[in-house]
Legacy VTK file of the C-alpha trace (Angstrom):
# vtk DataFile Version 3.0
C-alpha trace
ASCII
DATASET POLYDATA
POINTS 160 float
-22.795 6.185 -47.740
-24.765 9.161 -49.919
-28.303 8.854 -48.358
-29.757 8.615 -51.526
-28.071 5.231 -52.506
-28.848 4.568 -49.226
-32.494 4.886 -49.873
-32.572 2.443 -53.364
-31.257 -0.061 -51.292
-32.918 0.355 -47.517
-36.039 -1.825 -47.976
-33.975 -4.805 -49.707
-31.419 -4.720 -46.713
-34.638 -4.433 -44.068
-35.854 -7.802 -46.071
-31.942 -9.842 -46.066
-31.970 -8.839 -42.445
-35.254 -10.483 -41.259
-34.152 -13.223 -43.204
-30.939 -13.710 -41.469
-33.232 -13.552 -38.234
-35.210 -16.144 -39.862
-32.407 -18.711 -40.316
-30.508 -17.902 -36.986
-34.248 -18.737 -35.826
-34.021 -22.020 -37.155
-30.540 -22.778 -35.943
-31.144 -21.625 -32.645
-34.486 -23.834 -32.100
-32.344 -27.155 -33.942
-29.314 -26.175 -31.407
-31.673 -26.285 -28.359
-33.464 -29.936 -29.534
-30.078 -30.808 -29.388
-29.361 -29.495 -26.726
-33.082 -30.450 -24.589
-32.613 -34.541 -26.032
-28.946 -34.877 -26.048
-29.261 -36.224 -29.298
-27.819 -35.543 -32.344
-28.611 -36.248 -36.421
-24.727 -38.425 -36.544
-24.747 -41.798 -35.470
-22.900 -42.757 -32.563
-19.469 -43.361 -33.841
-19.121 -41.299 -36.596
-16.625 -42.032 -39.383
-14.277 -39.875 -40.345
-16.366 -38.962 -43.656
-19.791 -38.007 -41.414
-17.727 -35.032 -39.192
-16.195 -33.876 -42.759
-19.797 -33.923 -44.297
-21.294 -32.892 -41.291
-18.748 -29.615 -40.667
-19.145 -28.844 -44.372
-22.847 -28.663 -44.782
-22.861 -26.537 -41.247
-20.326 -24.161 -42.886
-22.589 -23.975 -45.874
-25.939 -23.346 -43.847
-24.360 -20.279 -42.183
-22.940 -19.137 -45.366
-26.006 -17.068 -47.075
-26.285 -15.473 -43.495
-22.589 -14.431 -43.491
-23.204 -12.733 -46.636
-25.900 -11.420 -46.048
-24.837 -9.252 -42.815
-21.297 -8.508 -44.312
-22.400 -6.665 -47.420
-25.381 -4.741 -45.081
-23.236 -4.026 -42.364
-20.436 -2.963 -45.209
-22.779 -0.665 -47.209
-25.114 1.017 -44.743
-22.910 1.103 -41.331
-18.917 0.974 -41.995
-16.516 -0.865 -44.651
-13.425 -1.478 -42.565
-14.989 -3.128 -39.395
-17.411 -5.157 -41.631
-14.274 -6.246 -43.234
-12.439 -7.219 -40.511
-15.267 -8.681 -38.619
-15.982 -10.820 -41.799
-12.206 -11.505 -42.423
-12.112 -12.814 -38.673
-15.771 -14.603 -39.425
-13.644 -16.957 -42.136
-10.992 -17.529 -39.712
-12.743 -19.015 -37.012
-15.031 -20.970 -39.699
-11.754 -22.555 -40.279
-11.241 -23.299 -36.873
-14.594 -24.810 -36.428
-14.473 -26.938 -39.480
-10.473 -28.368 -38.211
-12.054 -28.696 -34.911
-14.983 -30.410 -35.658
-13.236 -33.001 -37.993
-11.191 -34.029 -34.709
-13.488 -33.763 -31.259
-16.335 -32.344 -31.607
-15.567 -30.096 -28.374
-12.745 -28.619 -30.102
-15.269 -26.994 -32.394
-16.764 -25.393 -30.002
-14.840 -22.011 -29.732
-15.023 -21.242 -33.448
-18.382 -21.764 -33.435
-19.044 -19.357 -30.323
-16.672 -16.323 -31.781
-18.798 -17.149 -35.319
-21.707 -16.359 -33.309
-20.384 -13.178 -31.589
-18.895 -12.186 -35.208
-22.366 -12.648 -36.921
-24.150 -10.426 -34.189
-21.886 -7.611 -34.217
-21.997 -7.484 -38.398
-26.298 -7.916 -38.071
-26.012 -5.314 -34.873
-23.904 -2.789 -37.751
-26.156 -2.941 -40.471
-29.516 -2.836 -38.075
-27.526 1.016 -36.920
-27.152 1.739 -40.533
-30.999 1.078 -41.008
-31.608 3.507 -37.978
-29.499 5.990 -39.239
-30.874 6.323 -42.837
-34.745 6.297 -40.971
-33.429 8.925 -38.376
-31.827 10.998 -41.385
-35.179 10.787 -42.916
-38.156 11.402 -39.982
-35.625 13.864 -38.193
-32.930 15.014 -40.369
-29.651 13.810 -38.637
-26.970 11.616 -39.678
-25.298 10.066 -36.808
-23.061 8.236 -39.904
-19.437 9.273 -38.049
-20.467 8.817 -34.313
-21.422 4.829 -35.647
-18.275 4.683 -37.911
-16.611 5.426 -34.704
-18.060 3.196 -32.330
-17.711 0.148 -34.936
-14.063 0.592 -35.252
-13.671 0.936 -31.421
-15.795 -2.033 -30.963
-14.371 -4.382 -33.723
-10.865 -5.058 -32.358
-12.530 -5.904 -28.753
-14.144 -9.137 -30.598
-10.787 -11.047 -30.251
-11.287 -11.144 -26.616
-12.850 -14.289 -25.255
LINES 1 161
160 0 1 2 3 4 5 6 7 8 9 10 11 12 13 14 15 16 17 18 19 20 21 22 23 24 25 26 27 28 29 30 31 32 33 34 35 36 37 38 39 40 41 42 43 44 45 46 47 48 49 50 51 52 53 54 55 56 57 58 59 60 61 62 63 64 65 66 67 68 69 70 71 72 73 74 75 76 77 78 79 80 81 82 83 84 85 86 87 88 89 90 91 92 93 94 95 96 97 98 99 100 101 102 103 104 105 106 107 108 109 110 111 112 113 114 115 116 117 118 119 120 121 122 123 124 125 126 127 128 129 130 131 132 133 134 135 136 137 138 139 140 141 142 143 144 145 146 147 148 149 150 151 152 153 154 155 156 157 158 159
């Protein structure tokens, strides 16, 4: 991307991405309560409504995050592995929300690739915000050799 464009819209990507740190914060810290007590918010037999609420309204939680790092990682870093990543990201959401409606184990995968997805589109726009400050303070563009290690990289997140 032109490094002016780049610089209208630098500081408001800097701000969506410490917010998506925020609120993978706050998911991390609720995971390991639940985690440290071995309890959770459901009761102890849930019906078959509470794991559809419950799958929903975690789908929805991690939605504004999803966003957030596909449309950084697609404007500042590279379009086509953003894409695919995020393409991949709604797959595996699907996964997690059929899993979770049956045992809540078989939720578990989907929810560990959504986590490896996430990082890789937050780790591509935090390069993109590197390159456009390294363009600036010392006048390269290291644009291609990122392009190029984001589609190298992308395909390798369907290994386990």
């Amino acid at each position: 991307m032109d490094q002016d464009i780049v610089g209208h819209i630098v500081l408001l990507v800097i701000v969506t991405l410490l917010s998506v740190i925020q609120n993978a914060y706050f998911a991390h810290k609720v995971e390991d309560e639940n985690k440290k007590t071995g309890r959770t918010v459901q009761r102890a037999a849930p019906s078959a409504f509470d794991r559809v609420y419950t799958a929903n309204q975690n789908c929805r939680d991690a939605y504004p995050m999803f966003l957030a790092v596909l449309w950084c990682a697609g404007l500042l870093c590279s379009q086509a592995p953003a894409a695919f990543a995020g393409l991949m990201y709604l797959y595996v959401r699907q996964k997690y929300f059929i899993g979770y409606m049956g045992e809540r184990t078989q939720s578990i995968p989907g929810y560990m690739l959504g986590k490896r997805l996430m990082s890789f589109m937050f780790l591509m726009s935090v390069a993109g915000v590197l390159n456009y400050y390294l363009g600036i303070i010392f006048g390269s563009d290291f644009q291609m050799y990122i392009k190029t290690i984001s589609n190298t990289i992308s395909p390798l997140l369907l290994l386990p």
